[in-house]
N, C-alpha and C positions, 0 to 999 in steps of 0.2 A: 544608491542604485534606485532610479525608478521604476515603477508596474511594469513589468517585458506583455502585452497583450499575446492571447492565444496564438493569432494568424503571424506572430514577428520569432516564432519557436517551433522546435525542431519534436514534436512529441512521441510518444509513445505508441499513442491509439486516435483516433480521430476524438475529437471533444463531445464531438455530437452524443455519444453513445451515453454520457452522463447528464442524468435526468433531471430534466426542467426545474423542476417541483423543487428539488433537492438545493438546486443553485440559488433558487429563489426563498429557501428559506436559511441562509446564510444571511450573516450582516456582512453591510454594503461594504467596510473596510477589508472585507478578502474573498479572495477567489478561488473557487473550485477546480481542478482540468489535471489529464493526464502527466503523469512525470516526463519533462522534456532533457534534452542531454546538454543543455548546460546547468541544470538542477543540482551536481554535484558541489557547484560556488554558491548557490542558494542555501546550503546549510543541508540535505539532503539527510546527510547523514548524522548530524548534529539532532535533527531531531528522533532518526530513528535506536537513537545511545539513550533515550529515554529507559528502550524496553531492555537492553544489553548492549554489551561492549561493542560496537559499531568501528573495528577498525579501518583507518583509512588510507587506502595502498597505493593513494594519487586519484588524480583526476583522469588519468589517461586510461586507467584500471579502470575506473568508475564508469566510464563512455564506452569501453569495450564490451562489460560488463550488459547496459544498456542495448546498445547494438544487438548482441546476442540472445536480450530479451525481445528485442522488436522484431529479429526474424524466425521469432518463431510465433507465424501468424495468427491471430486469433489463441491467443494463449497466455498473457500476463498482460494484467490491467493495473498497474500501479497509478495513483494517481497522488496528488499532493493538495494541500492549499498553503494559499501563499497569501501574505498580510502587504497590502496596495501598497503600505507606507514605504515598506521596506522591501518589499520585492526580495524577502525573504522566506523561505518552509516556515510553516506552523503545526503542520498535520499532514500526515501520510499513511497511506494504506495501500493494498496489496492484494490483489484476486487471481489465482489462478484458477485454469481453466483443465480438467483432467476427463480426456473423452475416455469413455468404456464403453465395454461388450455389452455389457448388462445394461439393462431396462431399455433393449431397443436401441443401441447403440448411442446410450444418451450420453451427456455430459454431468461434472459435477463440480461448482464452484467452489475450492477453498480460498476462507479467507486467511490472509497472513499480516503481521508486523503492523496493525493499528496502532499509530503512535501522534498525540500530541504532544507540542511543547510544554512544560510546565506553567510558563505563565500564561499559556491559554487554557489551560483547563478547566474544565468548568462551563464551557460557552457553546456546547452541544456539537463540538468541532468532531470528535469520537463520532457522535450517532450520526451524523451529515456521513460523513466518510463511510462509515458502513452502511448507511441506505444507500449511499452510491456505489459503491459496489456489489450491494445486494441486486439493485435494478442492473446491474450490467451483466450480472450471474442468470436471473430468470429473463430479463431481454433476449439475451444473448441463445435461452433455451436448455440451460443445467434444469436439473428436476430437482434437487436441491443444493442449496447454498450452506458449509459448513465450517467450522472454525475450531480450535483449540482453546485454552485459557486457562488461567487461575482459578486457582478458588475463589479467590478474592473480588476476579472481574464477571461470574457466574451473575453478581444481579442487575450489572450495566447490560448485557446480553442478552440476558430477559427482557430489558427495554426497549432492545431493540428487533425484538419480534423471533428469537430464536429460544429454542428449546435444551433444556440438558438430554443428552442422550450417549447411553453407554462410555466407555473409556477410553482415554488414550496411553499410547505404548509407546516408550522411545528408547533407541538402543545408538547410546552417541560412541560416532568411532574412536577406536585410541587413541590419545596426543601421542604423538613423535616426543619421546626422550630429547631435552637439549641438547645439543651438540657443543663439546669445548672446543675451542681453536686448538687449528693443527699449527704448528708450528713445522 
């Protein structure tokens, strides 16, 4: 499979919205730009099984999926990079956009699902992805940009321009008991 170019793809958000600066300090063998709906054959989800189990329910799942994120406008910024060779995912990341009452009716960037491939690691593919969606969070006019993580990922974070502040809380719903065949 060769390079699919931005203007030959079906994207998520316009490209433009992802910052100059950002593109250009990438090496030249790969590309920065929003998640497009045939990104599910590119490996999409292969790279995001880095952070957890990433199951995969088809492609036709995966474009619905998509769809549902693009109409809901000005609202998830998923973007990906993709390696020219292979016109394959390397790195992907995930900004949504949560408007409030408070502060003026401003907005607030979370980040989600920053994930590189293992054998890119290492190649500043991580902090590229979250500067760009950092610049698309305060472009865009959130008053702040925030994320969750490990402990572990607490000093890549710090790297990249963000602060530990207060905790986080999660309450995961129940799994459904398996079901035995009826016979």
């Amino acid at each position: 499979m060769s390079f699919t170019p931005d203007n030959e793809l079906d994207l998520l958000f316009p490209a433009d919205l992802i910052s100059p600066e950002v593109k250009s300090q990438l090496h030249p063998d790969v590309h920065i730009r929003p998640l497009a709906s045939t990104d599910h054959r590119r490996g999409h989800l292969s790279v995001l099984a880095v952070l957890t189990v990433a199951t995969d329910l088809g492609e036709a799942a995966w474009v619905a999926q998509f769809n549902s994120m693009r109409a809901a406008a000005k609202t998830y910024y998923s973007l990906v990079i993709v390696d020219k060779k292979t016109d394959k995912i390397v790195g992907a990341g995930s900004l949504f956009v949560e408007r409030k009452f408070l502060h003026g009716l401003s907005s607030v960037g979370h980040i989600e699902d920053i994930a590189v491939d293992k054998q890119q690691q290492g190649k500043k593919l991580g902090l590229r992805i979250i500067q760009a969606l950092t610049h698309i969070s305060e472009s865009g006019g959130c008053y702040k940009t925030i994320l969750n993580c490990s402990d572990d990922n607490i000093p890549f974070y710090v790297k990249c321009g963000f602060q530990r502040k207060e905790n986080e809380m999660a309450k995961y719903a129940p799994v459904p008991a398996p079901q035995s065949p009826r016979l």
